[in-house]
BAMARMI-733073 format. One line per 3 residues: number of its first residue (from 1); for each residue x, y, z of C-alpha. Coordinates in nm, 3 decimals, always signed. Example, Ala and Ser with C-alpha at 12.3 -4.5 7.8 and 13.67 -1.06 7.14 Angstrom:
1> +1.230:-0.450:+0.780; +1.367:-0.106:+0.714
This chain:
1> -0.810:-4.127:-2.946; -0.896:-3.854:-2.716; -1.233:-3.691:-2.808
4> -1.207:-3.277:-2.805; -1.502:-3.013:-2.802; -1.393:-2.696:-2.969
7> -1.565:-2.348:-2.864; -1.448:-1.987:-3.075; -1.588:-1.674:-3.179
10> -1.469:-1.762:-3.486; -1.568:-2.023:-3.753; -1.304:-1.998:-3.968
13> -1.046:-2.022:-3.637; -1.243:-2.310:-3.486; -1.209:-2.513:-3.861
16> -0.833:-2.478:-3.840; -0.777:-2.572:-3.478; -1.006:-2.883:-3.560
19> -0.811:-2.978:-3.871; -0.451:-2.944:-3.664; -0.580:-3.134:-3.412
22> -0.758:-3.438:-3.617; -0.386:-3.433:-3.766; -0.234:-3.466:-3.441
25> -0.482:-3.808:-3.364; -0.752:-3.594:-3.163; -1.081:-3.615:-3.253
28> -1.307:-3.345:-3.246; -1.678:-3.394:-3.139; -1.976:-3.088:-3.203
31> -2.081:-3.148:-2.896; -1.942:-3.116:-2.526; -2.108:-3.415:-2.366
34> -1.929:-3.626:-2.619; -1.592:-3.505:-2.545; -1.350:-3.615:-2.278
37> -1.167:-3.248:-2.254; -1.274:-2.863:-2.436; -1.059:-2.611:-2.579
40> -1.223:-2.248:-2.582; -1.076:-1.909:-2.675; -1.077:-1.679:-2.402
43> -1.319:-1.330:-2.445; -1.242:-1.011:-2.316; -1.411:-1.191:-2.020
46> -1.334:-1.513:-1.897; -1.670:-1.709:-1.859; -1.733:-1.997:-1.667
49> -1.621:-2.332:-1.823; -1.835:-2.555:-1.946; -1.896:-2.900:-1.748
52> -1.589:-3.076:-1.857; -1.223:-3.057:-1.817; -1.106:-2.807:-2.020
55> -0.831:-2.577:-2.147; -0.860:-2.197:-2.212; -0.619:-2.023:-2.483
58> -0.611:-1.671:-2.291; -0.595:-1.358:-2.495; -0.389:-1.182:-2.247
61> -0.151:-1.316:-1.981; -0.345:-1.127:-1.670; -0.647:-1.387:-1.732
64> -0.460:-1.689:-1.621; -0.509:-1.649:-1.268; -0.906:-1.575:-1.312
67> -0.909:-1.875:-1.513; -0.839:-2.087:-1.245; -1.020:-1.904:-1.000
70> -1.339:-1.989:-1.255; -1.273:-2.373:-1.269; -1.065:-2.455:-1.582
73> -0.758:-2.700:-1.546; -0.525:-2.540:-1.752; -0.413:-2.261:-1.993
76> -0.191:-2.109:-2.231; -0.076:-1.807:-2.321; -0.106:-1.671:-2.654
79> +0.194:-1.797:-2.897; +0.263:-2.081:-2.727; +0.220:-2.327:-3.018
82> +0.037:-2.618:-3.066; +0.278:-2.903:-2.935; +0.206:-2.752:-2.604
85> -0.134:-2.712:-2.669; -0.178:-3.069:-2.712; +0.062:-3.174:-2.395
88> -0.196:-2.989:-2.207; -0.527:-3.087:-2.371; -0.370:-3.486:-2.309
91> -0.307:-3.360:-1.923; -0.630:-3.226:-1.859; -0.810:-3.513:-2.013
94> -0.559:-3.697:-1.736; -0.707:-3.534:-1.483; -0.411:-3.270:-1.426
97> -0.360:-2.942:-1.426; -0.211:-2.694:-1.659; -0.065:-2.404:-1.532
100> +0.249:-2.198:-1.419; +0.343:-2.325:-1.058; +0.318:-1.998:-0.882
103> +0.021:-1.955:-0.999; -0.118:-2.265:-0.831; +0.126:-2.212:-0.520
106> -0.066:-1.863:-0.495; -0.433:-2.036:-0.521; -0.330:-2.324:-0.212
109> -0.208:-2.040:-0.039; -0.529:-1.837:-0.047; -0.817:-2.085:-0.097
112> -1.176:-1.994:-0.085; -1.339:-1.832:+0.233; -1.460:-2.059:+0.501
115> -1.827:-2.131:+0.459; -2.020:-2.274:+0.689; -2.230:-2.589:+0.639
118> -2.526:-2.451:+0.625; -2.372:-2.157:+0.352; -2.259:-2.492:+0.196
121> -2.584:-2.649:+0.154; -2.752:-2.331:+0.056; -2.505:-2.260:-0.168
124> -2.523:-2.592:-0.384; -2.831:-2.652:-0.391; -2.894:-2.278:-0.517
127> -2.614:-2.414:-0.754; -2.858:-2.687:-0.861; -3.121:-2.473:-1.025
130> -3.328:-2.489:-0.697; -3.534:-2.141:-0.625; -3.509:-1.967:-0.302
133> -3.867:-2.156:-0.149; -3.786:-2.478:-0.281; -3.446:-2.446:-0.058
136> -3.618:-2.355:+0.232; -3.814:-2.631:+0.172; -3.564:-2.884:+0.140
139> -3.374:-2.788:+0.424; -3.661:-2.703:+0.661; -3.609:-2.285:+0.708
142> -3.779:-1.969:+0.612; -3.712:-1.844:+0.231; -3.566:-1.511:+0.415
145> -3.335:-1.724:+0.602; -3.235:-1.867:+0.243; -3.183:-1.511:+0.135
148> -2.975:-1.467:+0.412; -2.707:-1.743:+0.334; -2.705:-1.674:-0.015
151> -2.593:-1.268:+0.056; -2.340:-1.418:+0.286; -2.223:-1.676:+0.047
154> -2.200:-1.431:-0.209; -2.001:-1.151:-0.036; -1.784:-1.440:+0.117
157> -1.669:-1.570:-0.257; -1.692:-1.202:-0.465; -1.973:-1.365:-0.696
160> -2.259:-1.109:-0.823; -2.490:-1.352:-0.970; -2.634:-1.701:-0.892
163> -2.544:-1.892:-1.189; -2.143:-1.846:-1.072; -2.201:-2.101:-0.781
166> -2.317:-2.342:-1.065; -1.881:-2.361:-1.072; -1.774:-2.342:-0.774
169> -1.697:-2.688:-0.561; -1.842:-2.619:-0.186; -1.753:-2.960:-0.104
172> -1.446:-2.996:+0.114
């Protein structure tokens, strides 16, 4: 039985999408450390995932491609029904990913900007929760250094604030 961790707006929407999928042999869990795979509703923005596989239902069709740029493994469109949402809750849980081939073609084609190692490290341990001195610190340079790699880092990937590393894989 594949355990499920349901986030809407929406009470009353989240009820229903728990009752059709206990019907279907899901189970859903209240919280997400207990699931294997989330669903969430898309806002008008698409926020970061939480830290599990997990689908978004978009609200519009131009999200999909942020979506994946933001670390979910799949998505639907709106209307698509909910024998497809459960094909694609099962193949995330698999460890696959949801989503319209030229979308992905278009990601492989233009993956993320070369960082250097040191950006790297910066970059995930900033990801981590550390502050700026405990970086420098750990890796042995000056906090303005630190600064440094982080304004790089974040002009290389388009990010604004530090909690976006927190999804972004700098390991490669």
């Amino acid at each position: 039985m594949l355990k499920v961790w349901l986030q809407f707006a929406l009470t009353a929407q989240k009820e229903a999408m728990a009752e059709a999928l206990r019907a279907r042999g899901f189970e859903v869990v209240d919280l997400p450390f207990l699931a294997q795979v989330a669903l969430v509703e898309a806002d008008r923005e698409v926020a970061a995932p939480p830290p599990l596989p997990t689908v978004l239902l978009l609200r519009e069709e131009e999200q999909a491609m942020q979506a994946l740029k933001k670390g979910y493994m799949g998505y639907l469109y709106p209307g698509q029904g909910l024998e497809v949402l459960v094909r694609a809750l099962e193949a995330v849980a698999r460890g696959e990913v949801w989503a319209e081939r030229r979308l992905v073609a278009t990601l492989v084609s233009n993956p993320l900007p070369h960082l250097t190692q040191r950006e790297k490290e910066v970059a995930t341990l900033a990801a981590l929760g550390l502050s700026n001195e405990e970086i420098a610190e750990e890796l042995g340079i000056s906090v303005k250094t630190v600064k440094t790699h982080l304004s790089l880092v974040f002009q290389k990937l388009g990010i604004r604030k530090r909690s976006q590393l927190a999804h972004i894989r700098f390991i490669s």
